[in-house]
Backbone as CSV, one residue per row, in Angstrom:
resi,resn,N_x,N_y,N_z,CA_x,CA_y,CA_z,C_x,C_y,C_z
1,UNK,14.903,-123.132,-56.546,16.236,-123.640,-56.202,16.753,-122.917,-54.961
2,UNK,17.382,-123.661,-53.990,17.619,-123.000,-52.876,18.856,-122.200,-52.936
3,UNK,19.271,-121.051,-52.464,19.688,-120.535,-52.358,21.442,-121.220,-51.871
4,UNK,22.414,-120.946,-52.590,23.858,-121.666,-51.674,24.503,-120.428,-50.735
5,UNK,24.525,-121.013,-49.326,25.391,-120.195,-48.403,26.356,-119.005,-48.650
6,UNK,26.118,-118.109,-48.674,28.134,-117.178,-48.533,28.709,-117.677,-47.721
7,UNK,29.336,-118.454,-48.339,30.862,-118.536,-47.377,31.305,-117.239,-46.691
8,UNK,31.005,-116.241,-47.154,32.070,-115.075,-46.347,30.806,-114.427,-44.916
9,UNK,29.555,-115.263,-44.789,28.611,-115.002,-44.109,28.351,-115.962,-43.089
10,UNK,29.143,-116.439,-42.204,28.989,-117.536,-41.211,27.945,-117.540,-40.708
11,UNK,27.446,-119.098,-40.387,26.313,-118.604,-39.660,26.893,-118.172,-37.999
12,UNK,25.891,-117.329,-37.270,26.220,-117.062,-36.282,26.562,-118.054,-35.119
13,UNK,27.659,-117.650,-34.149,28.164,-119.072,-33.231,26.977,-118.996,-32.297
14,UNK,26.656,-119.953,-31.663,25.705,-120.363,-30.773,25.729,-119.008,-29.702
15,UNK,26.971,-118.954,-28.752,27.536,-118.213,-28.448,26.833,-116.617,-28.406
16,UNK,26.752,-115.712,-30.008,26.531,-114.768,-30.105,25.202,-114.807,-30.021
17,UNK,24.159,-116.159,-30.628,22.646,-115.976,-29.890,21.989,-115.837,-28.982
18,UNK,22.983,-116.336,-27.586,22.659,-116.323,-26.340,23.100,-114.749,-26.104
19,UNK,23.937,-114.593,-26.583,24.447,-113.160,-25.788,23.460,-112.342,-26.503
20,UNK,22.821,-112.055,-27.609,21.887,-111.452,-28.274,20.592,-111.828,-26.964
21,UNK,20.460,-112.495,-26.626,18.977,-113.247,-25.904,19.784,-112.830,-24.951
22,UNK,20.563,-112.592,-24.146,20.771,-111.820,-22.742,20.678,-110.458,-22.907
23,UNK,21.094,-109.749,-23.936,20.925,-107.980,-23.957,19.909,-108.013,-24.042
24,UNK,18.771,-108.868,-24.981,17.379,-108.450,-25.170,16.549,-108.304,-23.501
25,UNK,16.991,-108.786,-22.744,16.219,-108.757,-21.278,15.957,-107.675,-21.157
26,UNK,14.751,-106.720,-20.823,14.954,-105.819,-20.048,15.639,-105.401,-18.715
27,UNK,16.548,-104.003,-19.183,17.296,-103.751,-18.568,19.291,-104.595,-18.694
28,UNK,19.119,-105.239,-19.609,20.455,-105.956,-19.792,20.887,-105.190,-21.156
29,UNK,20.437,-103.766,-21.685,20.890,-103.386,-23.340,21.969,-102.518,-23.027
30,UNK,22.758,-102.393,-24.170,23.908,-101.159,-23.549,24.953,-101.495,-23.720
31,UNK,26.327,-101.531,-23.073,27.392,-101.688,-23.368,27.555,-102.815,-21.541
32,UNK,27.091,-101.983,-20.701,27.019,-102.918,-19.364,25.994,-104.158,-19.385
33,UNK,25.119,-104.330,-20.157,24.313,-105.688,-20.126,25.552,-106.678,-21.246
34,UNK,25.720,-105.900,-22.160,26.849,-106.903,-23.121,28.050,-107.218,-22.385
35,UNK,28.831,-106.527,-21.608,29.712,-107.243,-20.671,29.286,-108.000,-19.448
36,UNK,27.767,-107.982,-19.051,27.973,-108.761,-18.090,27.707,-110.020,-19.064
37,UNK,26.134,-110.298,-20.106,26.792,-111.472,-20.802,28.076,-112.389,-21.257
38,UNK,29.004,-111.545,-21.418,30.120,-112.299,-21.872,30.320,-112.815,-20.654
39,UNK,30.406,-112.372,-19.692,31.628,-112.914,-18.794,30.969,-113.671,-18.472
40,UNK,29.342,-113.867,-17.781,28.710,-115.396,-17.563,29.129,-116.676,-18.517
41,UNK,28.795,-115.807,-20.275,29.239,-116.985,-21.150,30.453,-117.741,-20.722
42,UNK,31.614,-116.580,-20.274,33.056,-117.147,-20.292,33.161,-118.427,-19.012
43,UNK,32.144,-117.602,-18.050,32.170,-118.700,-17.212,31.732,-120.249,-17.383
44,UNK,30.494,-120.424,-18.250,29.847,-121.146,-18.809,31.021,-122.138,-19.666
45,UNK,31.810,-121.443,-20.232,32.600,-121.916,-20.983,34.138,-122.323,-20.750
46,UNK,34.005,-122.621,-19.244,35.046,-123.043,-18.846,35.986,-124.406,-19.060
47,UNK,36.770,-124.602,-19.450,37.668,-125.931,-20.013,37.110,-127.332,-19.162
48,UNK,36.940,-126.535,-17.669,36.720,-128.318,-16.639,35.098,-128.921,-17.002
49,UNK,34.583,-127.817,-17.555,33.258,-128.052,-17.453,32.777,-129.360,-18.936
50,UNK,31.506,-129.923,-18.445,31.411,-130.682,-19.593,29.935,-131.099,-20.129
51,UNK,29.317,-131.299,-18.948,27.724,-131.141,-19.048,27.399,-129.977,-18.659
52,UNK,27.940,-128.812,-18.017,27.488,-127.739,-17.536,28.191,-126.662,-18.191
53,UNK,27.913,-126.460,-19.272,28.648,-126.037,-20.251,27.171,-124.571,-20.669
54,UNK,27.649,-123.859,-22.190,27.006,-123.021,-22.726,25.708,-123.975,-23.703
55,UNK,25.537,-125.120,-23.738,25.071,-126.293,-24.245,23.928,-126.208,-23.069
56,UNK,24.493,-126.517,-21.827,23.541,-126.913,-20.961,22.704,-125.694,-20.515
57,UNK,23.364,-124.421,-20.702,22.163,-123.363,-20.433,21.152,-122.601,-21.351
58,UNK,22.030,-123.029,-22.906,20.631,-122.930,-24.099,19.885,-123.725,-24.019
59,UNK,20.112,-125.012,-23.290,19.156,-126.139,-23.016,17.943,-125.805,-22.342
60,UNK,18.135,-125.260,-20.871,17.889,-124.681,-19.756,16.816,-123.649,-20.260
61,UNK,17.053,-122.297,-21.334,16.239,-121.658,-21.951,15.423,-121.777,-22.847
62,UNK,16.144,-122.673,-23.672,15.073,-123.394,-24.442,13.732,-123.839,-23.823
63,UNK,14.032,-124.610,-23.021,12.799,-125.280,-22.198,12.010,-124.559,-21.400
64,UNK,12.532,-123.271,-20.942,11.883,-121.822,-20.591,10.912,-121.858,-21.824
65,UNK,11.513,-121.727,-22.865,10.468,-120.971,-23.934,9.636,-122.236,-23.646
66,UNK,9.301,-123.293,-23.722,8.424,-124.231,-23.419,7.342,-124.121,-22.215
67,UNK,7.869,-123.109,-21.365,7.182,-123.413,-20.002,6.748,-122.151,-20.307
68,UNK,6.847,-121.243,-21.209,6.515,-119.633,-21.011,4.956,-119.475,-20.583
69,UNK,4.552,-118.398,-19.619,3.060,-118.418,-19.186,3.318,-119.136,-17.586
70,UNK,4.125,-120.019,-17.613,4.025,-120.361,-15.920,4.750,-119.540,-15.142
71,UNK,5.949,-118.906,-15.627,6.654,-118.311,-14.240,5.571,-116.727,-13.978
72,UNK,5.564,-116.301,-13.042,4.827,-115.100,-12.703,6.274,-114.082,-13.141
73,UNK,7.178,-114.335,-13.032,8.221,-112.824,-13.416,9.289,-113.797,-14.281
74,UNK,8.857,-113.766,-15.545,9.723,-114.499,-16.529,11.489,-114.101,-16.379
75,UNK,11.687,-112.592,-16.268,12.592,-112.251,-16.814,13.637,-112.765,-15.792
76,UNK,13.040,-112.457,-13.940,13.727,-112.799,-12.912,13.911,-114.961,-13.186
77,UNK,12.823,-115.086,-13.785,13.346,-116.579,-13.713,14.930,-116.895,-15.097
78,UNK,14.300,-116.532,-16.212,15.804,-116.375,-17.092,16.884,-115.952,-16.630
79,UNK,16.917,-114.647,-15.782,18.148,-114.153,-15.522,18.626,-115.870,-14.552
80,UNK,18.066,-115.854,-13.438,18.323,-117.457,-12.423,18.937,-118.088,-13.238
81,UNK,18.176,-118.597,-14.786,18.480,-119.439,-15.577,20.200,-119.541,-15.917
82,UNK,20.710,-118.132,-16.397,22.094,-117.585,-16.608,22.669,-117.895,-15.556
83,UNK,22.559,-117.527,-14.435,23.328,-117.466,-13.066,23.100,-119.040,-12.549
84,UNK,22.171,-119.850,-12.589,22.212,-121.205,-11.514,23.386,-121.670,-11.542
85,UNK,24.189,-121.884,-12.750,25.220,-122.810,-12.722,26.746,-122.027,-12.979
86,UNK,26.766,-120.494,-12.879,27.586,-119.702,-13.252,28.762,-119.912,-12.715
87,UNK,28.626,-120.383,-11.558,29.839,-121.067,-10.377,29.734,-122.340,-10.414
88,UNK,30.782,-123.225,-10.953,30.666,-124.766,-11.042,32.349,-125.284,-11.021
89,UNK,32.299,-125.865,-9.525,33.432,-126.553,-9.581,33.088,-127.817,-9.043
90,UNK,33.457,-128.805,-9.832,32.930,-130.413,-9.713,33.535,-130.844,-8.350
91,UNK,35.017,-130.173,-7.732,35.269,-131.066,-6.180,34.326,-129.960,-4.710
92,UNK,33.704,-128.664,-5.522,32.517,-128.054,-4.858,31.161,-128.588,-3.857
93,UNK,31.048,-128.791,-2.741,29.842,-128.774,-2.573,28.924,-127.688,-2.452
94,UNK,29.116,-126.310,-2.662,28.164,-124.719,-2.957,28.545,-124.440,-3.764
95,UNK,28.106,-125.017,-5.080,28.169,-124.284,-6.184,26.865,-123.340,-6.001
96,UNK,25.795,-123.950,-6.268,24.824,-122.781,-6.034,24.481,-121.862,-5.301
97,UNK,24.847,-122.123,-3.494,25.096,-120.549,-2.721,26.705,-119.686,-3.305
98,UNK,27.479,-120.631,-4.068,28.111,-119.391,-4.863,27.623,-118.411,-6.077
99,UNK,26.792,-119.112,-7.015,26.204,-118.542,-8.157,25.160,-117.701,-7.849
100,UNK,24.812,-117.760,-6.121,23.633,-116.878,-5.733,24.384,-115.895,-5.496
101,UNK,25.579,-115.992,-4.770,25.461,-114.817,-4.384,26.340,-114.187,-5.211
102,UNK,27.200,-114.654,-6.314,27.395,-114.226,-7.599,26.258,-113.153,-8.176
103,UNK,25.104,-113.545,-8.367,24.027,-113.133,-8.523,23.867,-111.436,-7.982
104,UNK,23.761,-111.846,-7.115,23.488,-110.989,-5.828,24.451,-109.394,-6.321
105,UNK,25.523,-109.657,-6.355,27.227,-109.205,-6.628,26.851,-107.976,-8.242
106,UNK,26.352,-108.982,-9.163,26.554,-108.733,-10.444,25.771,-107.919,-10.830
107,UNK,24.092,-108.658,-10.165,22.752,-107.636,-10.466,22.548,-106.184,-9.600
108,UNK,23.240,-106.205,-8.496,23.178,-105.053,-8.149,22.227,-104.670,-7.137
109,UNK,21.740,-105.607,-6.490,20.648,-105.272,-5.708,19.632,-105.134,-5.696
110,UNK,18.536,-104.824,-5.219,16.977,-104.496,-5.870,16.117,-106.033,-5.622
111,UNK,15.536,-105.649,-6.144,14.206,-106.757,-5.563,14.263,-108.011,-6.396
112,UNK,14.644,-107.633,-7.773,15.138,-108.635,-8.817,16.068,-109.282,-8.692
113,UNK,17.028,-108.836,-8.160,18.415,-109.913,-7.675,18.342,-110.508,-6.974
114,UNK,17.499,-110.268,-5.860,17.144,-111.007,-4.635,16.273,-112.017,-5.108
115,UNK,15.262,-112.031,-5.700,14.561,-113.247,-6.579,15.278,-114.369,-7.404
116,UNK,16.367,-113.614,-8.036,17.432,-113.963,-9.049,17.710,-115.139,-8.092
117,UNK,19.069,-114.780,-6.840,19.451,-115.475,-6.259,18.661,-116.839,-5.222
118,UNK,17.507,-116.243,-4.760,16.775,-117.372,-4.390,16.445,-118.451,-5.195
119,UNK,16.028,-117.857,-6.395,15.529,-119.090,-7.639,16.952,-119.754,-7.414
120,UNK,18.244,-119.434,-7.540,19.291,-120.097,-7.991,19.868,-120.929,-7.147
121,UNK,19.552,-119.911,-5.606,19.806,-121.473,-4.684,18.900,-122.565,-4.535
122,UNK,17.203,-122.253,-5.221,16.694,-123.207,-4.702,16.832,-124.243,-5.972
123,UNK,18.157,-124.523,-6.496,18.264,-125.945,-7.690,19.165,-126.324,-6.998
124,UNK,19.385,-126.472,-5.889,20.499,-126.938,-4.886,19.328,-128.038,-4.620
125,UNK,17.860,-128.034,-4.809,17.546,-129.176,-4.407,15.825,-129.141,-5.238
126,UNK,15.737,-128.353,-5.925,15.025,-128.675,-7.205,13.683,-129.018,-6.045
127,UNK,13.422,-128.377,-5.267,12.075,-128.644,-4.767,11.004,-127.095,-3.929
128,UNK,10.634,-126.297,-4.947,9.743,-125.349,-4.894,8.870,-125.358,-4.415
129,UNK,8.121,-124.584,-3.226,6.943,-125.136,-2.731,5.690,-125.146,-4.054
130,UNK,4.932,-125.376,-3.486,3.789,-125.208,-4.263,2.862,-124.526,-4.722
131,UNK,2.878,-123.268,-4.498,2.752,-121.844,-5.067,3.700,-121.081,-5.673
132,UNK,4.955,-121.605,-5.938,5.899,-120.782,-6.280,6.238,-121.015,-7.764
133,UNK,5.546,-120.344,-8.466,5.381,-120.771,-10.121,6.735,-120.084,-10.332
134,UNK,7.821,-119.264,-10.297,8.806,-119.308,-10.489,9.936,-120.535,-10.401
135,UNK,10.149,-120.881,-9.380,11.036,-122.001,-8.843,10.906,-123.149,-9.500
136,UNK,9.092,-123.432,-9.824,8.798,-124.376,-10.317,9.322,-124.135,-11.830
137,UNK,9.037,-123.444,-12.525,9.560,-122.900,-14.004,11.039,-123.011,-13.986
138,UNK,11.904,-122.567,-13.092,13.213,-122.933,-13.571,13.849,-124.608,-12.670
139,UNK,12.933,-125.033,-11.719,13.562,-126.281,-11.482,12.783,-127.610,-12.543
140,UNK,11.971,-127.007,-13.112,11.445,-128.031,-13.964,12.739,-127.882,-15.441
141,UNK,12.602,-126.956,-15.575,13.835,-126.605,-17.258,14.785,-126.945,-16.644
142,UNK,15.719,-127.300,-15.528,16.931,-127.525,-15.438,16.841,-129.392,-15.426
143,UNK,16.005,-129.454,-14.551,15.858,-131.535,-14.471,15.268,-131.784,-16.378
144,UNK,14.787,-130.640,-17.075,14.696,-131.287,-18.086,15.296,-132.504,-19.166
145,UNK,16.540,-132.209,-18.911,17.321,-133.739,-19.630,17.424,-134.587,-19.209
146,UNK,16.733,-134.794,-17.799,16.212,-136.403,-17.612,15.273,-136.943,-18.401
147,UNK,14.629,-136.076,-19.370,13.697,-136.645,-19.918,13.714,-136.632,-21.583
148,UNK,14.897,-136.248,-21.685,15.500,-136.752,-23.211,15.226,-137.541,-23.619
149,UNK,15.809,-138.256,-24.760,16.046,-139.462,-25.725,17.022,-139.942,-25.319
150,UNK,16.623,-141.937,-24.998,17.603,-142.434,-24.546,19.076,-142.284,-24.916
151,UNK,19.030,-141.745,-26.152,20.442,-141.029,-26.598,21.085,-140.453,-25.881
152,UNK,20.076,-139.061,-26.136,20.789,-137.956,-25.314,21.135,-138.105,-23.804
153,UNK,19.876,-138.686,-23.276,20.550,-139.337,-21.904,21.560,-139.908,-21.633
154,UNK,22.427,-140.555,-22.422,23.394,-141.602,-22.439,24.400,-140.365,-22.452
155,UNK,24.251,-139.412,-23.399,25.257,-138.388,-23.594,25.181,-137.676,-22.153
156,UNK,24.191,-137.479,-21.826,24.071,-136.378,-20.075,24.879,-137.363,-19.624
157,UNK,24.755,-138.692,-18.761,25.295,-139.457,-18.102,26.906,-139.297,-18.452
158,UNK,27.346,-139.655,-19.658,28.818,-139.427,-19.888,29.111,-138.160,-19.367
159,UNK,28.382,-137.685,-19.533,29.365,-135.869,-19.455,29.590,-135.813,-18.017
160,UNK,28.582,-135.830,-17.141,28.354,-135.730,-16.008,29.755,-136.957,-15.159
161,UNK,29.926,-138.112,-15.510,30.526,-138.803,-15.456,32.015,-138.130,-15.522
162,UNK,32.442,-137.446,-16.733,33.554,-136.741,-16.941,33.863,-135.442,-16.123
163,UNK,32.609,-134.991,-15.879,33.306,-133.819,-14.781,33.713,-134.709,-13.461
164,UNK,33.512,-135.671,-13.217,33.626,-136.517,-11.203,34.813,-137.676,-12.234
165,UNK,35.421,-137.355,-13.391,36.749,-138.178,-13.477,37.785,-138.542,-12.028
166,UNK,37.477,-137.298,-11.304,38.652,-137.660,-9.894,38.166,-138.753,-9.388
167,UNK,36.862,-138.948,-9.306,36.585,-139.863,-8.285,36.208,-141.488,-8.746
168,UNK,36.679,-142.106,-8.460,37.196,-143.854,-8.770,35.861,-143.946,-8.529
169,UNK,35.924,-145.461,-9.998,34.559,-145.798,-10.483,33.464,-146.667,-9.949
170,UNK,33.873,-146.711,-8.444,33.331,-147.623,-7.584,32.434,-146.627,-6.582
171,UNK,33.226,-145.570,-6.183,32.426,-144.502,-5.348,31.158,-143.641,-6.095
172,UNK,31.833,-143.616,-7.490,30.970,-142.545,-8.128,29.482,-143.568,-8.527
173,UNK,29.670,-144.916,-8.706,28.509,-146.345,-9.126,27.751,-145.372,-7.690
174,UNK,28.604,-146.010,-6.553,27.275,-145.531,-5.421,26.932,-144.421,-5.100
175,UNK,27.631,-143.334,-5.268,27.175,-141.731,-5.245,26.034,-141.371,-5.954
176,UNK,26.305,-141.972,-7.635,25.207,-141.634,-8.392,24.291,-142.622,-8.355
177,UNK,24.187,-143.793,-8.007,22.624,-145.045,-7.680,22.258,-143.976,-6.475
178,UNK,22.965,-143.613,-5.294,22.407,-143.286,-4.461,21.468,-141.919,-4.968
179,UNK,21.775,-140.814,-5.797,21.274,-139.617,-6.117,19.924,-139.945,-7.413
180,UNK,19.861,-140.845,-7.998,19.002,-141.920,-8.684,18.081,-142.506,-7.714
181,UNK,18.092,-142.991,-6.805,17.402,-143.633,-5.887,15.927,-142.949,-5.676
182,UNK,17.274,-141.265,-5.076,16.842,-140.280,-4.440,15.948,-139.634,-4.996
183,UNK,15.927,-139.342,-6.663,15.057,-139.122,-7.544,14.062,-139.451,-8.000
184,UNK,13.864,-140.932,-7.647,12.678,-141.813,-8.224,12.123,-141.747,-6.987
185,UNK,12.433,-141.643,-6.005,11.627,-142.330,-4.781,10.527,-140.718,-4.727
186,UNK,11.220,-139.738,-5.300,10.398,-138.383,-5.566,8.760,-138.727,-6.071
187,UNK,7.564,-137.957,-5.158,6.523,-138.250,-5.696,6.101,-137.635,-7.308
188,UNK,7.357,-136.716,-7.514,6.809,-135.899,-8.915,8.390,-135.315,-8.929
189,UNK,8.935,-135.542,-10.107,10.185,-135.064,-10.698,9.875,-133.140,-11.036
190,UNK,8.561,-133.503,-11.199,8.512,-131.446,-12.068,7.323,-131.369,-11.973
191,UNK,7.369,-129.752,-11.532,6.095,-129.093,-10.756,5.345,-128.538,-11.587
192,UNK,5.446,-128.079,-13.080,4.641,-127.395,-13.840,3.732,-128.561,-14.586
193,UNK,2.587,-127.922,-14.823,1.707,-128.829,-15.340,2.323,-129.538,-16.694
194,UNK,2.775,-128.689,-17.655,3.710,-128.677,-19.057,4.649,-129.755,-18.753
195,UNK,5.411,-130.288,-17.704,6.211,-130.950,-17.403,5.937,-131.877,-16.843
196,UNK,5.011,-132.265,-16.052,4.267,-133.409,-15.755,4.125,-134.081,-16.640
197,UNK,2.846,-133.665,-17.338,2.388,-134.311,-18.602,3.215,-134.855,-19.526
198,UNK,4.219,-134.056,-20.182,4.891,-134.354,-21.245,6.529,-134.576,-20.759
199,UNK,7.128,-134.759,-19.520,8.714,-134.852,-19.169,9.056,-136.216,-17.783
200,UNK,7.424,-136.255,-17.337,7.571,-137.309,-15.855,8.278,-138.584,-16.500
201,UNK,7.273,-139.118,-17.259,6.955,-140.555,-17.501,8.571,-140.705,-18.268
202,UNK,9.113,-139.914,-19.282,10.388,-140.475,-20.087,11.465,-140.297,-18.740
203,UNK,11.132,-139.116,-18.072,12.521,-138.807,-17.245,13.103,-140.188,-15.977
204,UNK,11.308,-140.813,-15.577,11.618,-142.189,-14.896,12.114,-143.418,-15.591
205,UNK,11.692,-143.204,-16.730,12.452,-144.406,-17.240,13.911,-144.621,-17.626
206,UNK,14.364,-143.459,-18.325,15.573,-143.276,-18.205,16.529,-142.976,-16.950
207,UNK,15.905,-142.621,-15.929,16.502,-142.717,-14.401,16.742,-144.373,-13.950
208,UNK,15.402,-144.647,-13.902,15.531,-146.284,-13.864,16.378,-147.281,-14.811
209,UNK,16.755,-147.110,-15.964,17.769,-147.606,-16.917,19.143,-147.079,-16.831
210,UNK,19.251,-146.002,-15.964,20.234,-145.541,-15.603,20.786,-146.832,-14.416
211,UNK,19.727,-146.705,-13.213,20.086,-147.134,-12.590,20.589,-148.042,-12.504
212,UNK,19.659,-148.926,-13.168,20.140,-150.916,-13.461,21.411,-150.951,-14.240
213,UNK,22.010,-149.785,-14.739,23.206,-150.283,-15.512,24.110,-149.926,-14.505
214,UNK,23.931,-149.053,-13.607,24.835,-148.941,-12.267,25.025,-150.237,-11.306
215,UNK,23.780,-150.608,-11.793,24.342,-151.675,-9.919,23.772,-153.076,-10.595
216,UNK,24.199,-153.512,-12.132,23.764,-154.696,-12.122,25.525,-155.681,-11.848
């Protein structure tokens, strides 16, 4: 017989797992790795935000643990992971040379921050050269929810939709067909082998069903 819950034993908030999985980094334990977690979380968890939320960066890690073995310096690609979207303001066009050099600011210098921040500007356009098994590891986990369940896709699209509320529903049809376009016409959505195989084929179709509901 299974066991019934304590009520007086919550399960833990999402929240405190991530921040547990940020002290565990080397070099993030202590009382200074636990405050810099929070305050990314807090950022993460900002009211305007809606797809780019604390949702979208357990997402983001999750799919790390999926890709684990490809990045050459895991820890510098996770930390990126925390920081890519740490700065997000939807009427922004540098969010990510802000979250870099956020980056830059927070980690303190050293050879790792400087990695940190490059990984983070280069999802400003999600295209890693081709030796760069880092870049590739975190720009493949971030395009990952293109390749959801037509569900969940439907849910990305809304959210995403709700942060560009300012902008009237005629500009945002051609902003986003145009950034859709831009995506498919891509010879390869994701650079890791893990992501090829198992994230190309759903992420085009749901791009393409995206699209046709934009501009029929």
């Amino acid at each position: 017989m299974a066991a019934t819950p304590d009520p007086a034993t919550p399960e833990p908030a999402p929240d405190d797992a991530l921040l547990r999985r940020f002290t565990a980094l080397p070099g993030n334990g202590g009382p200074a790795g636990a405050r810099l977690g929070r305050e990314l979380l807090a950022r993460w968890a900002e009211p305007h935000r809606r797809y780019h939320t604390t949702a979208h960066l357990a997402a983001v890690l999750g799919h790390l643990d999926e890709l684990a073995g490809h990045p050459a310096e895991p820890v510098a690609v996770e930390l990126a992971a925390w920081f890519h979207d740490a700065v997000y303001d939807p009427y922004s066009p540098d969010n990510e040379e802000m979250s870099a050099r956020l980056a830059e600011e927070l980690l303190g210098g050293g050879p790792r921050a400087t990695e940190v921040a490059r990984l983070v500007r280069l999802t400003a356009g999600h295209d890693p050269d081709p030796d760069d098994r880092n870049g590739a590891a975190l720009c493949d986990a971030d395009l990952a929810v293109l390749a959801g369940t037509p569900e969940r896709y439907a849910v990305y699209a809304a959210e995403v939709r709700q942060e560009y509320a300012y902008v009237d529903d005629d500009a945002f049809r051609e902003g986003r067909a145009d950034v859709l376009r831009r995506l498919l016409a891509l010879p390869a959505l994701f650079h890791t082998p893990y992501a090829a195989e198992h994230w190309e084929r759903a992420a085009r179709f749901n791009l393409r069903a995206e699209l046709e509901l934009l501009t029929v």
